[in-house]
Gaussian input, Z-matrix of N, CA and C with variables (Angstrom, degrees):
# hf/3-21g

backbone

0 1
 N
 C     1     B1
 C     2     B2     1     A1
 N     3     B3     2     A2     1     D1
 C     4     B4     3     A3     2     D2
 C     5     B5     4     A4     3     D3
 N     6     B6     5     A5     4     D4
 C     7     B7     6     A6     5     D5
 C     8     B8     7     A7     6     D6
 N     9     B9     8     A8     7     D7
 C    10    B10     9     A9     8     D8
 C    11    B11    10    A10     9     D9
 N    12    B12    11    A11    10    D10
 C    13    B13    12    A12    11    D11
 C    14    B14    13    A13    12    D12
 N    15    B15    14    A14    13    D13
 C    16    B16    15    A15    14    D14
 C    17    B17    16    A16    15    D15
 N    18    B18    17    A17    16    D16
 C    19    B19    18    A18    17    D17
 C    20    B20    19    A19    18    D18
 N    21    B21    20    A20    19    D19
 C    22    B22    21    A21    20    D20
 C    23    B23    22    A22    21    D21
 N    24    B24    23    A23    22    D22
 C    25    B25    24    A24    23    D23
 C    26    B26    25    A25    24    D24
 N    27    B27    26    A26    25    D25
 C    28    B28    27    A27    26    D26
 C    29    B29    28    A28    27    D27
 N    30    B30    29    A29    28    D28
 C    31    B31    30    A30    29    D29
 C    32    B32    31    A31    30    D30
 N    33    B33    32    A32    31    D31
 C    34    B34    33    A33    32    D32
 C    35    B35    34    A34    33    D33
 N    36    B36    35    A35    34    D34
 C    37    B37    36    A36    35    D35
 C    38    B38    37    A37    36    D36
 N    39    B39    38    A38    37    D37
 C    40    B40    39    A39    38    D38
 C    41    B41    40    A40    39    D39
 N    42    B42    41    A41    40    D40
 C    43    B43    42    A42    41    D41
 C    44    B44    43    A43    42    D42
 N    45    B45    44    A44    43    D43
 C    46    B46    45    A45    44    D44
 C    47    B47    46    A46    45    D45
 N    48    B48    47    A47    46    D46
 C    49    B49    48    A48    47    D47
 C    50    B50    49    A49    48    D48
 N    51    B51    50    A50    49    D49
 C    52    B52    51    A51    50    D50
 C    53    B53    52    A52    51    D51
 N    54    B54    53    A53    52    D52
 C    55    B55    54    A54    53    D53
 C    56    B56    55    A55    54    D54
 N    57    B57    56    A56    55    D55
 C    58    B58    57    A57    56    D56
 C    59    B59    58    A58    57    D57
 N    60    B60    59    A59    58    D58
 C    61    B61    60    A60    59    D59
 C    62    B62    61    A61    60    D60
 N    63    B63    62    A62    61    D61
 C    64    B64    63    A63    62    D62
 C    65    B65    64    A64    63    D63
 N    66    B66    65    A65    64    D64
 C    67    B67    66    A66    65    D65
 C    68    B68    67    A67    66    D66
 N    69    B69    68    A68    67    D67
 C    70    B70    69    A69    68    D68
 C    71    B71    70    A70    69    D69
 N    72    B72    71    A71    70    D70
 C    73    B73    72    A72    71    D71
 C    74    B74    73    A73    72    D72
 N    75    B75    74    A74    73    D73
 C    76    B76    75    A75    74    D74
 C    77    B77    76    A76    75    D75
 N    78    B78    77    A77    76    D76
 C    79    B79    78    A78    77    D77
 C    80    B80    79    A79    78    D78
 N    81    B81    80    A80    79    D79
 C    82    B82    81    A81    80    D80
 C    83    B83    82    A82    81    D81
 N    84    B84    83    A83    82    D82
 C    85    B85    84    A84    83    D83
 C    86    B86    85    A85    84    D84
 N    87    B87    86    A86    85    D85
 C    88    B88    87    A87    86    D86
 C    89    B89    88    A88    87    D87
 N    90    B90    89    A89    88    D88
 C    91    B91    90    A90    89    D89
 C    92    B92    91    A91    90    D90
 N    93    B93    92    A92    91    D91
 C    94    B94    93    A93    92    D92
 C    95    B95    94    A94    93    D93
 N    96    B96    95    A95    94    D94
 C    97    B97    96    A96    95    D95
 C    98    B98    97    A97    96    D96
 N    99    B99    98    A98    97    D97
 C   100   B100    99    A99    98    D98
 C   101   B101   100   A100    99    D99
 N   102   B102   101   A101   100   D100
 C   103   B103   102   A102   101   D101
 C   104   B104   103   A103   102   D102
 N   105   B105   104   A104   103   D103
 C   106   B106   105   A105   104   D104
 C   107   B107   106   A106   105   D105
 N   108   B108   107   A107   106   D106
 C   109   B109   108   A108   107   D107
 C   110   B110   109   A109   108   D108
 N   111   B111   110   A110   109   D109
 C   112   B112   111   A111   110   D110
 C   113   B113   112   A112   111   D111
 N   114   B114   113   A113   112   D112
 C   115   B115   114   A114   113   D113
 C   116   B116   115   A115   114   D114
 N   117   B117   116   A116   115   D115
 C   118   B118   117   A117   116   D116
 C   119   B119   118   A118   117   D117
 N   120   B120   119   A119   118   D118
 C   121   B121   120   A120   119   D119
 C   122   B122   121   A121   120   D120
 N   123   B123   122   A122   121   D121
 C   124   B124   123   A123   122   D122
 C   125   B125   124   A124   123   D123
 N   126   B126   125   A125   124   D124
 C   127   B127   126   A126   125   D125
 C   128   B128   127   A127   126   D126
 N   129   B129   128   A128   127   D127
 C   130   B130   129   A129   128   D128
 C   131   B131   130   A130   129   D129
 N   132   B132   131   A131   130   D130
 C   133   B133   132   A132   131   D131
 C   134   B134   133   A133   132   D132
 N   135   B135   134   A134   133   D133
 C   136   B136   135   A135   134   D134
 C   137   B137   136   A136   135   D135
 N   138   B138   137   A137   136   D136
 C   139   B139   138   A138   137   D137
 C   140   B140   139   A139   138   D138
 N   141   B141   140   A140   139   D139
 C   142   B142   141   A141   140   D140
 C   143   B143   142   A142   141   D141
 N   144   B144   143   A143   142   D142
 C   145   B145   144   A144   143   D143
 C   146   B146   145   A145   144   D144
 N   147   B147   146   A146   145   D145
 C   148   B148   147   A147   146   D146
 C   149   B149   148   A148   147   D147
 N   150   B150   149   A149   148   D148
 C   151   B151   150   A150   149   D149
 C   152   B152   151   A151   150   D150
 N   153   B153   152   A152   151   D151
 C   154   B154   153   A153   152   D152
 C   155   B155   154   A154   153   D153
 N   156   B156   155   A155   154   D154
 C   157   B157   156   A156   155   D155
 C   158   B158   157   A157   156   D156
 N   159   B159   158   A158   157   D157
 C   160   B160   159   A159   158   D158
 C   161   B161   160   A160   159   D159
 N   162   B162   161   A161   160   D160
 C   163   B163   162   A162   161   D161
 C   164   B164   163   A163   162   D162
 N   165   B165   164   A164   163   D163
 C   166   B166   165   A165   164   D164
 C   167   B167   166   A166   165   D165
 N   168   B168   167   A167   166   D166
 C   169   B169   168   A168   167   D167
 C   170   B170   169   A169   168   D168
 N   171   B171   170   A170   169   D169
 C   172   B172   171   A171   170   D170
 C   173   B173   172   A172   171   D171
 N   174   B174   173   A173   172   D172
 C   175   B175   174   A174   173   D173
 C   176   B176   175   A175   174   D174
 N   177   B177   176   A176   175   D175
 C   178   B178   177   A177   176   D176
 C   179   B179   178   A178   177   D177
 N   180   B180   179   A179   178   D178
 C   181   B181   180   A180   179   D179
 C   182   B182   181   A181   180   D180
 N   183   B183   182   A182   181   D181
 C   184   B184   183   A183   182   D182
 C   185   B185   184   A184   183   D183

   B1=1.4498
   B2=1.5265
   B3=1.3920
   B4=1.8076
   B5=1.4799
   B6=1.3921
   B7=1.1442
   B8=1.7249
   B9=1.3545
   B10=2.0903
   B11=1.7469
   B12=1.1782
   B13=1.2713
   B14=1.7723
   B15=1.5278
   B16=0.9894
   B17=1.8343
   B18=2.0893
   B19=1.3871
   B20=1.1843
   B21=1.0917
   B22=1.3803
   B23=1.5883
   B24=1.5231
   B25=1.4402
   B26=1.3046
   B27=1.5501
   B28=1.4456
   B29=1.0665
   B30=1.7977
   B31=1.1387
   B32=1.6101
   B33=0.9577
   B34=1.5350
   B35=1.3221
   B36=1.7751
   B37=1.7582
   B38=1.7681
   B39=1.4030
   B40=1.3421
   B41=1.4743
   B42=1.6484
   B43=1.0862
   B44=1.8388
   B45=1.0279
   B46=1.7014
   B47=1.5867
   B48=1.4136
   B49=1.7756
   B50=1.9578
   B51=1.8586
   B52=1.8849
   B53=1.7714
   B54=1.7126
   B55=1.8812
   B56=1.5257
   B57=1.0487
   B58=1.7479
   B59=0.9749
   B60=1.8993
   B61=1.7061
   B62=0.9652
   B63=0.8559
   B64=2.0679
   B65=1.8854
   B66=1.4064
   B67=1.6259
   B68=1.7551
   B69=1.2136
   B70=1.9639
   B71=1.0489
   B72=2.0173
   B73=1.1302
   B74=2.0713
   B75=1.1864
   B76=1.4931
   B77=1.8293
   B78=1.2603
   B79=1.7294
   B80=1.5771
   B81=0.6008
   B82=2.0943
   B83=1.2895
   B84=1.4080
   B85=1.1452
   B86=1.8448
   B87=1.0594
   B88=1.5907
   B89=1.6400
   B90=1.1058
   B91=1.4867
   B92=1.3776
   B93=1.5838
   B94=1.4570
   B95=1.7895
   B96=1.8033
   B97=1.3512
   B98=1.5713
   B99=1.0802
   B100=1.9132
   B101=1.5126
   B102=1.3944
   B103=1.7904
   B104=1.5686
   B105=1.6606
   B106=1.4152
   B107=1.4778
   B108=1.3340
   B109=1.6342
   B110=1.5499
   B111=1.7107
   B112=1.3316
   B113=1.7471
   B114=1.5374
   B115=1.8888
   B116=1.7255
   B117=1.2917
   B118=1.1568
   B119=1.7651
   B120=0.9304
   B121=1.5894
   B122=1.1459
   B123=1.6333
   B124=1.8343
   B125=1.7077
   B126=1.6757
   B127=1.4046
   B128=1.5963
   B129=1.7090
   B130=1.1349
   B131=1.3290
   B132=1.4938
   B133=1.2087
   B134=1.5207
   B135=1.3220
   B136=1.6855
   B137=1.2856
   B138=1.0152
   B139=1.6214
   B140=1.5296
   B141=1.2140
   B142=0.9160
   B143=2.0080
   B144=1.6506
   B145=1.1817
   B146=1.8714
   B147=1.1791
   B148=1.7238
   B149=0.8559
   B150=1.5525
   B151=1.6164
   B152=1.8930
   B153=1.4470
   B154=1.6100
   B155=1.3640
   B156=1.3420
   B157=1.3136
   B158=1.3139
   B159=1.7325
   B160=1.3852
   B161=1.5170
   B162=1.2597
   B163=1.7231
   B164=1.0761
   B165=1.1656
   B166=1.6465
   B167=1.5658
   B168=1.7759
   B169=1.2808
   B170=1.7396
   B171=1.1298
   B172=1.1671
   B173=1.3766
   B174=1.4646
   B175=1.7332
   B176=1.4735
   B177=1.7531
   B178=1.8562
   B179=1.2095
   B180=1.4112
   B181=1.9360
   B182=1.5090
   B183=1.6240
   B184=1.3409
   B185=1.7861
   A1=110.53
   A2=113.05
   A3=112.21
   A4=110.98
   A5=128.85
   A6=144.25
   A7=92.09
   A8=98.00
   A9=103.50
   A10=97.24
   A11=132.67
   A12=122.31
   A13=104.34
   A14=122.61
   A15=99.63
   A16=119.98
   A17=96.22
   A18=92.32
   A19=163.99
   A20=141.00
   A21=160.14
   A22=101.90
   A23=125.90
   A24=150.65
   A25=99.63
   A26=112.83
   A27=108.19
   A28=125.72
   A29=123.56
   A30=126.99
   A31=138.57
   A32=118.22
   A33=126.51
   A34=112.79
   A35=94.34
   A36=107.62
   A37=122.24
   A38=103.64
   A39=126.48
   A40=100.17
   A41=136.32
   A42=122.58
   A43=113.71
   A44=94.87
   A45=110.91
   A46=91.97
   A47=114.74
   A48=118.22
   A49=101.73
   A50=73.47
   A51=86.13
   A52=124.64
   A53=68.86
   A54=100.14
   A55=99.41
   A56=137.72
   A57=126.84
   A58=157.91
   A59=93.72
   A60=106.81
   A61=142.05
   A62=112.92
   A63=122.48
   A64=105.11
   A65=86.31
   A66=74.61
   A67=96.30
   A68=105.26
   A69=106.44
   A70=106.20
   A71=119.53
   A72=113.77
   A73=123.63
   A74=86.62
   A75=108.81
   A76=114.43
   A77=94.39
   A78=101.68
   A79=90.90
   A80=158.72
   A81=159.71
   A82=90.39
   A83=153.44
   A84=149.89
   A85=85.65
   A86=111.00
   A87=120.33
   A88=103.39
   A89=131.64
   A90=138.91
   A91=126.75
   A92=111.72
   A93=124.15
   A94=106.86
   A95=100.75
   A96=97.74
   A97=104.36
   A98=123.99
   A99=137.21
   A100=83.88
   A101=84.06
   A102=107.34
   A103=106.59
   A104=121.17
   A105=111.52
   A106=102.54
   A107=127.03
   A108=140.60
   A109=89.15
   A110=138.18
   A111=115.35
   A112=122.88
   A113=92.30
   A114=120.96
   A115=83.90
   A116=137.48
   A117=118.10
   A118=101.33
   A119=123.01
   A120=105.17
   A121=139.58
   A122=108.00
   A123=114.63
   A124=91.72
   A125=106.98
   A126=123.71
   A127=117.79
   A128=118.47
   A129=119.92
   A130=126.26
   A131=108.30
   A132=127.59
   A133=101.09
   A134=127.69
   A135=116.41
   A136=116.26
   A137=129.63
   A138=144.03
   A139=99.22
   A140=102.49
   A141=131.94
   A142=112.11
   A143=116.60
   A144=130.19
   A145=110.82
   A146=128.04
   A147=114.60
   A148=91.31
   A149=132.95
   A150=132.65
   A151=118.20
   A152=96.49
   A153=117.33
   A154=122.31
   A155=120.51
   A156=130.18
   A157=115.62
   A158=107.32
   A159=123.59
   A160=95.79
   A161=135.04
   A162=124.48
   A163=127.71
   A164=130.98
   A165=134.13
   A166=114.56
   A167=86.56
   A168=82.92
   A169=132.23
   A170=116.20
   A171=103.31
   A172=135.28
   A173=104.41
   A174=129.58
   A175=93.81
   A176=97.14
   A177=105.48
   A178=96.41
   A179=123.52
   A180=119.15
   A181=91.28
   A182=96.93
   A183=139.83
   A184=110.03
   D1=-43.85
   D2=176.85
   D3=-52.49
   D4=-29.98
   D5=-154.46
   D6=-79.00
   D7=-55.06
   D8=-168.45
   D9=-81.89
   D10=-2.18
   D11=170.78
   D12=-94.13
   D13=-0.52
   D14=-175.07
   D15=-109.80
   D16=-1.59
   D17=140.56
   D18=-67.94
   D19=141.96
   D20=-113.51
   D21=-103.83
   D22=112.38
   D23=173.15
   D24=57.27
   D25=-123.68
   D26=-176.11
   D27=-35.48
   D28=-70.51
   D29=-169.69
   D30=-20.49
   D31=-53.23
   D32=162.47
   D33=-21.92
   D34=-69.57
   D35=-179.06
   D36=-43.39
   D37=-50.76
   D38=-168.01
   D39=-90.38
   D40=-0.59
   D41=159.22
   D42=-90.10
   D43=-35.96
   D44=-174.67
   D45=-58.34
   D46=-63.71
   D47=-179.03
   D48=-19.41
   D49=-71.67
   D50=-169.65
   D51=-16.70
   D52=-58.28
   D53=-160.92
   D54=-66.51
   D55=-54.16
   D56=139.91
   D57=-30.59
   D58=6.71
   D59=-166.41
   D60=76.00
   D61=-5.89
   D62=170.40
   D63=-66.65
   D64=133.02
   D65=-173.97
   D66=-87.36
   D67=-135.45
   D68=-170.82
   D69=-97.18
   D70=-46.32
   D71=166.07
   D72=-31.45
   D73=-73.68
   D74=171.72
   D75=-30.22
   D76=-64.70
   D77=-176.61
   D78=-72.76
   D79=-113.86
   D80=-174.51
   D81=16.38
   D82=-63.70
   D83=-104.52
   D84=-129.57
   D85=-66.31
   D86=174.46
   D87=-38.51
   D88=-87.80
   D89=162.42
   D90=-23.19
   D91=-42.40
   D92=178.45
   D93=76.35
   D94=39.25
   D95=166.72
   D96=-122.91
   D97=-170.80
   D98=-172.92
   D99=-89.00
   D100=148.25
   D101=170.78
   D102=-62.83
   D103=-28.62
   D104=-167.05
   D105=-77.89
   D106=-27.93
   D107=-156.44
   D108=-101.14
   D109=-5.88
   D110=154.13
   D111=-86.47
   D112=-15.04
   D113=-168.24
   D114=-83.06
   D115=-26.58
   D116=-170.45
   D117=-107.35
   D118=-51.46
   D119=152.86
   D120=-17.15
   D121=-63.15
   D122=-177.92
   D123=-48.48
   D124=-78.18
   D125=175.87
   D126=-3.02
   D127=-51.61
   D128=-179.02
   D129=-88.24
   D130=-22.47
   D131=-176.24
   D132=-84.37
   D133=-39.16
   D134=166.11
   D135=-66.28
   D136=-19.72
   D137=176.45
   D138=-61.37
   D139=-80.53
   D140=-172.66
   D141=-36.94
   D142=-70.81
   D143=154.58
   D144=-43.04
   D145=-50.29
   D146=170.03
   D147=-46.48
   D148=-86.44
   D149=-141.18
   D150=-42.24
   D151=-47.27
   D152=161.43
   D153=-44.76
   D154=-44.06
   D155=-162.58
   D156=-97.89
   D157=-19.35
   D158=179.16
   D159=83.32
   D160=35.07
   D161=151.60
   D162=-82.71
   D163=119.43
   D164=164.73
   D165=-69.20
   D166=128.09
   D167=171.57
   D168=-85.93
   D169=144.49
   D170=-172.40
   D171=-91.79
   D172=15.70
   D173=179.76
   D174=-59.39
   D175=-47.52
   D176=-137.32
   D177=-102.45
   D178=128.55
   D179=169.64
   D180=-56.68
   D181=160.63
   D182=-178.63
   D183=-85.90

């Protein structure tokens, strides 16, 4: 939990949503932001949490 409080503005909010099940619709509407600006949040905020945690992603060769 210290880890997701130590992302940056929104994110936190709109990760916790996630992690509770709210889909994007849902969290966009709750927040009073666009579904694309919650799709780009999660996005940064998982970025963001790998890099922290030391996960590789596995999109990107090594």
């Amino acid at each position: 939990m210290h880890t997701l409080l130590q992302l940056p503005f929104k994110q936190p909010s709109v990760m916790a949503r996630h992690l509770d099940g709210f889909s994007t619709a849902e969290i966009a509407e709750s927040m009073g932001l666009e579904q694309a600006a919650v799709l780009q949040n999660l996005s940064r905020a998982r970025r963001t949490l790998k890099q922290q945690l030391g996960i590789a992603d596995r999109r990107r060769p090594q």
